[in-house]
N, C-alpha and C positions, 0 to 999 in steps of 0.2 A: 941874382940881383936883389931878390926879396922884395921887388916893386908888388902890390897885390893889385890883380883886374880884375873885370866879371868875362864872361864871354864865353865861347867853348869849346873842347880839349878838340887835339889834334883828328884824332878818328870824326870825331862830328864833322868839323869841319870839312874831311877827305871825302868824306860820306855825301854830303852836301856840292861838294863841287863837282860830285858825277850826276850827271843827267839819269842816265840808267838805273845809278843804285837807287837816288831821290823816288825814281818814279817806281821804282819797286818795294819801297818804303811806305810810298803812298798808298802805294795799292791792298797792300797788307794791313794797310788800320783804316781801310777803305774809304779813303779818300778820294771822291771823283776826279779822275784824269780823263786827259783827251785820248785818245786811243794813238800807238806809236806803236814802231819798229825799230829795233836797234840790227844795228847789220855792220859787218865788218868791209873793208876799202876792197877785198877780194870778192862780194859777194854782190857788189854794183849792178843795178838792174837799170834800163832807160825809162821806166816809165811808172809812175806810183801804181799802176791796175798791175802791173807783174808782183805786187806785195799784196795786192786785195785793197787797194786806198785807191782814192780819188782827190781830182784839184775840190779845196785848197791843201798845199801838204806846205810843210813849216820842216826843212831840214836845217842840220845844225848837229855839230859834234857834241859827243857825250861827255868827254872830259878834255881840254885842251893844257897839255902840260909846258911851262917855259922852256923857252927854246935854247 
């Protein structure tokens, strides 16, 4: 279409809308984060102290893709 924008290419973007890569991004150009665990739907535990965490804990999926 040759419309010209600002904004950022496709991989940024991808990069950006996963929680995990974000936070491992940060970590790497040492950027304080909050301390997490990324864990898979098969590897479900009842209780944040079986991961080594305590209340408060802040779940929430890593990348949610359209359904």
């Amino acid at each position: 279409m040759g419309i010209p924008y600002t904004g950022t290419g496709y991989l940024s973007s991808a990069m950006a809308m996963d929680k995990g890569v974000t936070k491992a991004m940060f970590q790497m150009r040492g950027v304080p984060t909050p301390a997490g665990k990324a864990m898979k739907k098969k590897d479900r535990v009842e209780t944040p102290q079986e991961l080594g965490m305590d209340f408060p804990v802040l779940s929430k999926h890593a990348a949610v893709a359209p359904v």
